[in-house]
PDB file of N, CA, C and O in Angstrom, chain B, residues numbered from 101:
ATOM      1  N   UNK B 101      22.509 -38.269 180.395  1.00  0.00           N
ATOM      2  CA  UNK B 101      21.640 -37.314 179.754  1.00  0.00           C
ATOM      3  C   UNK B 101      21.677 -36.027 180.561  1.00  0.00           C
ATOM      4  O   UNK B 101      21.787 -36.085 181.786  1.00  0.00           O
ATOM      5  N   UNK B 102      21.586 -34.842 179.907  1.00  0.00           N
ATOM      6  CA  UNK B 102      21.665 -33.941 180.521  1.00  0.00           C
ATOM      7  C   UNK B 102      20.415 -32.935 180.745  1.00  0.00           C
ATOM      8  O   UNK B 102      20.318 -32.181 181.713  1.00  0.00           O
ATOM      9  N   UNK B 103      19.612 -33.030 179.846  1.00  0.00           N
ATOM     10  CA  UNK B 103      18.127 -32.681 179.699  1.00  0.00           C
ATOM     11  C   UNK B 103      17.512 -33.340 178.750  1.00  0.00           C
ATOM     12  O   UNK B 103      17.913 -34.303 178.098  1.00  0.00           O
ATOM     13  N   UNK B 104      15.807 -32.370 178.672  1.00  0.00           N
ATOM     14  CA  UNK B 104      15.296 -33.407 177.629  1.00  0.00           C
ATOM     15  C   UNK B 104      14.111 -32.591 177.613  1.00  0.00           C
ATOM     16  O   UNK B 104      14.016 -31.803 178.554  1.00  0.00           O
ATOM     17  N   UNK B 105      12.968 -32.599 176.563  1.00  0.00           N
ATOM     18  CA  UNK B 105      11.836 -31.858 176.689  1.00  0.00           C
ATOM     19  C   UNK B 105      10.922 -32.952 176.173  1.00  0.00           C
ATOM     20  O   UNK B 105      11.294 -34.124 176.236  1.00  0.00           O
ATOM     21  N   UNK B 106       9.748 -32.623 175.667  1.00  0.00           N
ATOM     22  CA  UNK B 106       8.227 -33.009 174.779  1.00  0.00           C
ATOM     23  C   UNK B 106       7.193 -32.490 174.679  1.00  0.00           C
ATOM     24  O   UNK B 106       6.278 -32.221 175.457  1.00  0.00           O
ATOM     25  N   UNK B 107       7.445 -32.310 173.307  1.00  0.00           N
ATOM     26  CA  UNK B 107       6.509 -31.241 172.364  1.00  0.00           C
ATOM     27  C   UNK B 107       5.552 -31.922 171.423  1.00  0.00           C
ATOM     28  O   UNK B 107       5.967 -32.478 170.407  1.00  0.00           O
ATOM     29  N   UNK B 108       4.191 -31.885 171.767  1.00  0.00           N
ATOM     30  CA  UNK B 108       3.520 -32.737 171.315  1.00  0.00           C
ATOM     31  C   UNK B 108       2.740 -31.669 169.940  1.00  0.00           C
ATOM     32  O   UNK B 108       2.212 -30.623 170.316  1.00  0.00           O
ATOM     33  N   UNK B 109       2.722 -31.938 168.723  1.00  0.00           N
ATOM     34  CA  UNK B 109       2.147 -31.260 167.891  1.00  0.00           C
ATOM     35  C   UNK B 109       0.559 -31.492 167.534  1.00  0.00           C
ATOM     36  O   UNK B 109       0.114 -32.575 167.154  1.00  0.00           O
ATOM     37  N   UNK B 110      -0.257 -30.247 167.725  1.00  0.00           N
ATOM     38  CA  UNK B 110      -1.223 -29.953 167.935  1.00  0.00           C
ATOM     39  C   UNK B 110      -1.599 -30.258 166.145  1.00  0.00           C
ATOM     40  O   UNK B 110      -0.901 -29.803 165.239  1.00  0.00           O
ATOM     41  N   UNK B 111      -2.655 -30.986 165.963  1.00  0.00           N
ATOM     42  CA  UNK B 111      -3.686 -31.104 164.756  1.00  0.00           C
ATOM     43  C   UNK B 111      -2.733 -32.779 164.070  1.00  0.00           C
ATOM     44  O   UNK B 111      -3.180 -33.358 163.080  1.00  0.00           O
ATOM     45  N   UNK B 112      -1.822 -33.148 164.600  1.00  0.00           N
ATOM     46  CA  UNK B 112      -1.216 -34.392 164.395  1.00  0.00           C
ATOM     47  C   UNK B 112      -1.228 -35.089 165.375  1.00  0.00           C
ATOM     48  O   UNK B 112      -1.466 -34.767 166.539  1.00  0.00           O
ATOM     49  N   UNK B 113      -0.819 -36.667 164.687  1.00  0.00           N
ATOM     50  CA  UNK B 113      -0.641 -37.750 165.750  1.00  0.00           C
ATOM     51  C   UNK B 113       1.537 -37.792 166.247  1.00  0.00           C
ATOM     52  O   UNK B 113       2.290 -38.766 166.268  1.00  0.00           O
ATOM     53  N   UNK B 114       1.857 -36.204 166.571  1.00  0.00           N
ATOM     54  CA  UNK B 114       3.157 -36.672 166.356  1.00  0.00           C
ATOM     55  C   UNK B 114       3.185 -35.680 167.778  1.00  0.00           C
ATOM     56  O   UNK B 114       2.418 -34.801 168.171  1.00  0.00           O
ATOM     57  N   UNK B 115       5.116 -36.572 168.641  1.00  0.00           N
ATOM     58  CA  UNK B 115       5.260 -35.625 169.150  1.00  0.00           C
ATOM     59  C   UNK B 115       6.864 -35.207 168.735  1.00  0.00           C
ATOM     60  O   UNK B 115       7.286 -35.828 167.759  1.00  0.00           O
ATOM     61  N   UNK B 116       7.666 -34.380 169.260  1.00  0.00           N
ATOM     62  CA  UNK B 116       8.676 -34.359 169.111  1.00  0.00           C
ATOM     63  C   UNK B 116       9.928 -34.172 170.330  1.00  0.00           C
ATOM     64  O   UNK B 116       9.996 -33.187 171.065  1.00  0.00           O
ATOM     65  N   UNK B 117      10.739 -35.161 170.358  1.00  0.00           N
ATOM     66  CA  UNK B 117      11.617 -35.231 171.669  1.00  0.00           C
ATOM     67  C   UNK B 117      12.472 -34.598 171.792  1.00  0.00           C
ATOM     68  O   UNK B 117      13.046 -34.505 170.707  1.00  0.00           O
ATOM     69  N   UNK B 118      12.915 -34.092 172.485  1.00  0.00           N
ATOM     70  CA  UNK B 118      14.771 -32.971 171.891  1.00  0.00           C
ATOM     71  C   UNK B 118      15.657 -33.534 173.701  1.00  0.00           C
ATOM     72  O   UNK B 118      15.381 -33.013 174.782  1.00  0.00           O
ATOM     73  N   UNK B 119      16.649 -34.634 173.496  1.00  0.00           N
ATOM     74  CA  UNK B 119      17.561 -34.788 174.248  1.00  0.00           C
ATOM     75  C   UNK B 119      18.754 -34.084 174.075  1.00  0.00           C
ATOM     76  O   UNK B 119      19.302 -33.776 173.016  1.00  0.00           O
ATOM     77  N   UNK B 120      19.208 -33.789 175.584  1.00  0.00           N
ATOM     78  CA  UNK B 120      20.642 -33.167 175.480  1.00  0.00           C
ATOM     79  C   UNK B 120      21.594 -34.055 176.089  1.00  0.00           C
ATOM     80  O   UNK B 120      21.300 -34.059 177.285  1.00  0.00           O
ATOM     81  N   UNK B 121      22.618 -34.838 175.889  1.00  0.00           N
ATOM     82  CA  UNK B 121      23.693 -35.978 175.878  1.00  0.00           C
ATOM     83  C   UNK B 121      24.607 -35.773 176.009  1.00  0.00           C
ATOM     84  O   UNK B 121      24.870 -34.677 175.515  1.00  0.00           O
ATOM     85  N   UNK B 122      25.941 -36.530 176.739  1.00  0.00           N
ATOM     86  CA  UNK B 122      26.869 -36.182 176.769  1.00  0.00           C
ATOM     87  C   UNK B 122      27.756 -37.268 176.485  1.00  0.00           C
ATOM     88  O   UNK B 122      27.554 -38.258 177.189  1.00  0.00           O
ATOM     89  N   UNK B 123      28.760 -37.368 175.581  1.00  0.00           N
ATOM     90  CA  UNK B 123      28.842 -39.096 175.628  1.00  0.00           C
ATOM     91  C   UNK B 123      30.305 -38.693 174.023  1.00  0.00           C
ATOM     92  O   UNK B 123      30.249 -37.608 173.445  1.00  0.00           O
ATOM     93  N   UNK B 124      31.086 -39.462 173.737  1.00  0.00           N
ATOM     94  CA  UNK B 124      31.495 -40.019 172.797  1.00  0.00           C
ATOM     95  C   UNK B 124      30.667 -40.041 171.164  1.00  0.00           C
ATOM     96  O   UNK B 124      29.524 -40.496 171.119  1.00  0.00           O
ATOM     97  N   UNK B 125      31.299 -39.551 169.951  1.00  0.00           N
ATOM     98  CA  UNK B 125      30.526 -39.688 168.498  1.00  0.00           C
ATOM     99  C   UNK B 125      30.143 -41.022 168.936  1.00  0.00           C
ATOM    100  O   UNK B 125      29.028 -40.962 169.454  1.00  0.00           O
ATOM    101  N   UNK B 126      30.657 -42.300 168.937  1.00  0.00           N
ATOM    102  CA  UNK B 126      30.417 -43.741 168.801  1.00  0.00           C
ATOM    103  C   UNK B 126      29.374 -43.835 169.857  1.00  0.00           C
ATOM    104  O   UNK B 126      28.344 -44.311 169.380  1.00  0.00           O
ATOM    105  N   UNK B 127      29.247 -43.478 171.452  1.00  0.00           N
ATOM    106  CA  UNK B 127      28.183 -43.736 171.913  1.00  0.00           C
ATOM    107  C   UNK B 127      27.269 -43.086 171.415  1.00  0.00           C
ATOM    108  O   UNK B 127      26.257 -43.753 171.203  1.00  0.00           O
ATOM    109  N   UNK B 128      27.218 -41.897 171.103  1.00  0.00           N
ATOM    110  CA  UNK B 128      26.074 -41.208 171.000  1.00  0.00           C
ATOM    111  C   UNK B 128      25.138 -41.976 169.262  1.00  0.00           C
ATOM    112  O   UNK B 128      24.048 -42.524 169.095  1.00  0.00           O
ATOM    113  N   UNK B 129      26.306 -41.604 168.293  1.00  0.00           N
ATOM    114  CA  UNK B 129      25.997 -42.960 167.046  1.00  0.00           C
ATOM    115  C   UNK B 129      25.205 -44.085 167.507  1.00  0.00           C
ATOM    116  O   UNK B 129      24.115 -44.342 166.996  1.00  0.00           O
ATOM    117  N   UNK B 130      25.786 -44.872 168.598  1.00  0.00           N
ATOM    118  CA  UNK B 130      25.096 -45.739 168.754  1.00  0.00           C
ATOM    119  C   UNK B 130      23.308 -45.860 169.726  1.00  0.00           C
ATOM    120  O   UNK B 130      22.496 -46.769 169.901  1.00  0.00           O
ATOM    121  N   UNK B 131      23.405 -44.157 170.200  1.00  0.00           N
ATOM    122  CA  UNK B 131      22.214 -44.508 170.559  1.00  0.00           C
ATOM    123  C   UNK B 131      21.280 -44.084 169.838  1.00  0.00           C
ATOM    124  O   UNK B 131      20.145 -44.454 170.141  1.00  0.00           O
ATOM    125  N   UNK B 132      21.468 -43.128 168.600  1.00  0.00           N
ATOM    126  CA  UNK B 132      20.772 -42.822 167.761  1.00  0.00           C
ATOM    127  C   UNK B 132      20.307 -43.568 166.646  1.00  0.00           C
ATOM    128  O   UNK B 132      19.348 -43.217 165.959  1.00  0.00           O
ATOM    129  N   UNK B 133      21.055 -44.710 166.441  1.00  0.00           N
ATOM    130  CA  UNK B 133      20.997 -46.264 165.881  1.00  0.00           C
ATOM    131  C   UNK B 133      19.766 -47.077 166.424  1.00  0.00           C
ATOM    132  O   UNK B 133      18.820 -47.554 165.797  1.00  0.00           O
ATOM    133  N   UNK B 134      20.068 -47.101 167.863  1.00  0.00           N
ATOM    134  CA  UNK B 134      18.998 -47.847 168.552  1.00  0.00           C
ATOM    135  C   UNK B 134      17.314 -47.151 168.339  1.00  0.00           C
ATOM    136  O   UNK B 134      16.308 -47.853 168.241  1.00  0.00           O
ATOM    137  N   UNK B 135      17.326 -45.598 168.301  1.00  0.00           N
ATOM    138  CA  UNK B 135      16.315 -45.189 168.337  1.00  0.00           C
ATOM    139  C   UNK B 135      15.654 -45.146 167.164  1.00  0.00           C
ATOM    140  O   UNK B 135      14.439 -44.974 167.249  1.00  0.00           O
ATOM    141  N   UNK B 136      16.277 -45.292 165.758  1.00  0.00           N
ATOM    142  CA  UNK B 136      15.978 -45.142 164.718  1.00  0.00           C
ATOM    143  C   UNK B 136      15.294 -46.840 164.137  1.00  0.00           C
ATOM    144  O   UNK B 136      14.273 -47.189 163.544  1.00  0.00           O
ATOM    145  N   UNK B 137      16.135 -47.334 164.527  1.00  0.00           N
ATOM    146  CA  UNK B 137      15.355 -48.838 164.616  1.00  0.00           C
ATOM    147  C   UNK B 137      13.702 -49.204 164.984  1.00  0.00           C
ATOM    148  O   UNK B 137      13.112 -50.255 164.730  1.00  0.00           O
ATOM    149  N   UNK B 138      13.163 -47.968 165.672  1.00  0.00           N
ATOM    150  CA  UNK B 138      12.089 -48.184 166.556  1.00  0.00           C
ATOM    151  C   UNK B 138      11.103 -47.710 165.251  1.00  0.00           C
ATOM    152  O   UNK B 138      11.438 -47.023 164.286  1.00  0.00           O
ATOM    153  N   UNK B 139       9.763 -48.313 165.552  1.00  0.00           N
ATOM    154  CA  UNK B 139       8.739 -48.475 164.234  1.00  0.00           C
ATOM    155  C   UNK B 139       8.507 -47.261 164.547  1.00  0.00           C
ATOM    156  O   UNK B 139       8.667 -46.844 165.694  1.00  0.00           O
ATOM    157  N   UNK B 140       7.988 -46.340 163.300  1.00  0.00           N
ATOM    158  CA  UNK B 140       7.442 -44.974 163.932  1.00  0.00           C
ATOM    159  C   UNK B 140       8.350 -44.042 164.464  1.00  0.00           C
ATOM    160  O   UNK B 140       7.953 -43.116 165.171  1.00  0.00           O
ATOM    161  N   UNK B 141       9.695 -44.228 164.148  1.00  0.00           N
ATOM    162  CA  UNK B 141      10.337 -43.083 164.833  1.00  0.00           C
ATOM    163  C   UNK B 141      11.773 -42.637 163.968  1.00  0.00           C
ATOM    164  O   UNK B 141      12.693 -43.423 163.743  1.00  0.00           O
ATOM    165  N   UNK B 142      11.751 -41.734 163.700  1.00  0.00           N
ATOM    166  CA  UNK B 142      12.495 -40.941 162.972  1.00  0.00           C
ATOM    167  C   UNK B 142      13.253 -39.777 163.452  1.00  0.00           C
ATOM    168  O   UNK B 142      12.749 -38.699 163.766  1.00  0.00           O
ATOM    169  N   UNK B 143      14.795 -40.146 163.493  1.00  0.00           N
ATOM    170  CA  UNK B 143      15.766 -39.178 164.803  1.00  0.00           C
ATOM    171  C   UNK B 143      16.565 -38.469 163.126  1.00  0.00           C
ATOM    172  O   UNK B 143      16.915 -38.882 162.021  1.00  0.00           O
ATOM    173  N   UNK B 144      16.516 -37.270 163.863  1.00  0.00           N
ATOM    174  CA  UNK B 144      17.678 -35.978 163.448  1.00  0.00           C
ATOM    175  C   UNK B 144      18.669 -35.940 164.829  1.00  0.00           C
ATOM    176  O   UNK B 144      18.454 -36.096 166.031  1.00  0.00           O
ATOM    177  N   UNK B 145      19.965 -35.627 163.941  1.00  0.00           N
ATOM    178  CA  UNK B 145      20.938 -35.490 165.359  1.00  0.00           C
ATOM    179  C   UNK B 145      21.589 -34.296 165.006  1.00  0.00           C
ATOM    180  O   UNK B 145      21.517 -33.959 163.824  1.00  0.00           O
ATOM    181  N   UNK B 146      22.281 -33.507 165.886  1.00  0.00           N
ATOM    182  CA  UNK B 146      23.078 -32.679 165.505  1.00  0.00           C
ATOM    183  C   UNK B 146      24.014 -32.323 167.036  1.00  0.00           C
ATOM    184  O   UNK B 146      23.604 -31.970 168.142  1.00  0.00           O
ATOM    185  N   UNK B 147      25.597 -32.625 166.463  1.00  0.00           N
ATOM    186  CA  UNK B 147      26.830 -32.441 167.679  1.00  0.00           C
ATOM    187  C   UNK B 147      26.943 -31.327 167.671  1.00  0.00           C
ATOM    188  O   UNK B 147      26.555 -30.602 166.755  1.00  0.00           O
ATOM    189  N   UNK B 148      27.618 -30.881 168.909  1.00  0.00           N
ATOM    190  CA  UNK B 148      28.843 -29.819 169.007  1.00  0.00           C
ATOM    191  C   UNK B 148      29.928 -30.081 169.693  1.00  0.00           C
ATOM    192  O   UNK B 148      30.066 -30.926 170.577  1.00  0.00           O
ATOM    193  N   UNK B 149      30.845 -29.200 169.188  1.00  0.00           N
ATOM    194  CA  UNK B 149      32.046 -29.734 170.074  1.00  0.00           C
ATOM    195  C   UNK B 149      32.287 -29.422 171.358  1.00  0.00           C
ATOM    196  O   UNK B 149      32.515 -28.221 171.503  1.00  0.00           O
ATOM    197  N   UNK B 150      32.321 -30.055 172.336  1.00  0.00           N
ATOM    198  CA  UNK B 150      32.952 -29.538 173.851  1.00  0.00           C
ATOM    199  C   UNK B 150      33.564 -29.014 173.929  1.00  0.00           C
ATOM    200  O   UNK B 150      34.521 -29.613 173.438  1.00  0.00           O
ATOM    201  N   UNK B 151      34.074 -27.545 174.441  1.00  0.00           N
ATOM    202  CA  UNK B 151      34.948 -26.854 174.345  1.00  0.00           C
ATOM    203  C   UNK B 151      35.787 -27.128 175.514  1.00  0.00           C
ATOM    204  O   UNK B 151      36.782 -26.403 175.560  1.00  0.00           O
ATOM    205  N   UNK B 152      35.650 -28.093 176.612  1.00  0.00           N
ATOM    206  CA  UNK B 152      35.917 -27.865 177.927  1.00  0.00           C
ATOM    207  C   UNK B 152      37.463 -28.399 177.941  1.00  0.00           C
ATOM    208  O   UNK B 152      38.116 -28.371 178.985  1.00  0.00           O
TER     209      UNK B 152
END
């Protein structure tokens, strides 16, 4: 992982996480799999390409 924040929204019971990752489509797929599985939790993803 490369960073990460938490933003907790004010007048709701929600917060919102924003990780920064470094990893393979398939790992990263797969950890967004794992997290989506979790009761109560609902992941958006979005890649870019490494330019390096």
């Amino acid at each position: 992982m490369s960073g990460g924040s938490a933003f907790p929204i004010k007048g709701r019971e929600m917060n919102v996480i924003a990780l920064i990752v470094n990893g393979s489509t398939d790992e990263i797929g797969a950890m967004i799999g794992k997290l989506g599985m979790m009761k109560g939790v609902t992941v958006k993803s979005a890649l870019a390409k490494n330019e390096e």
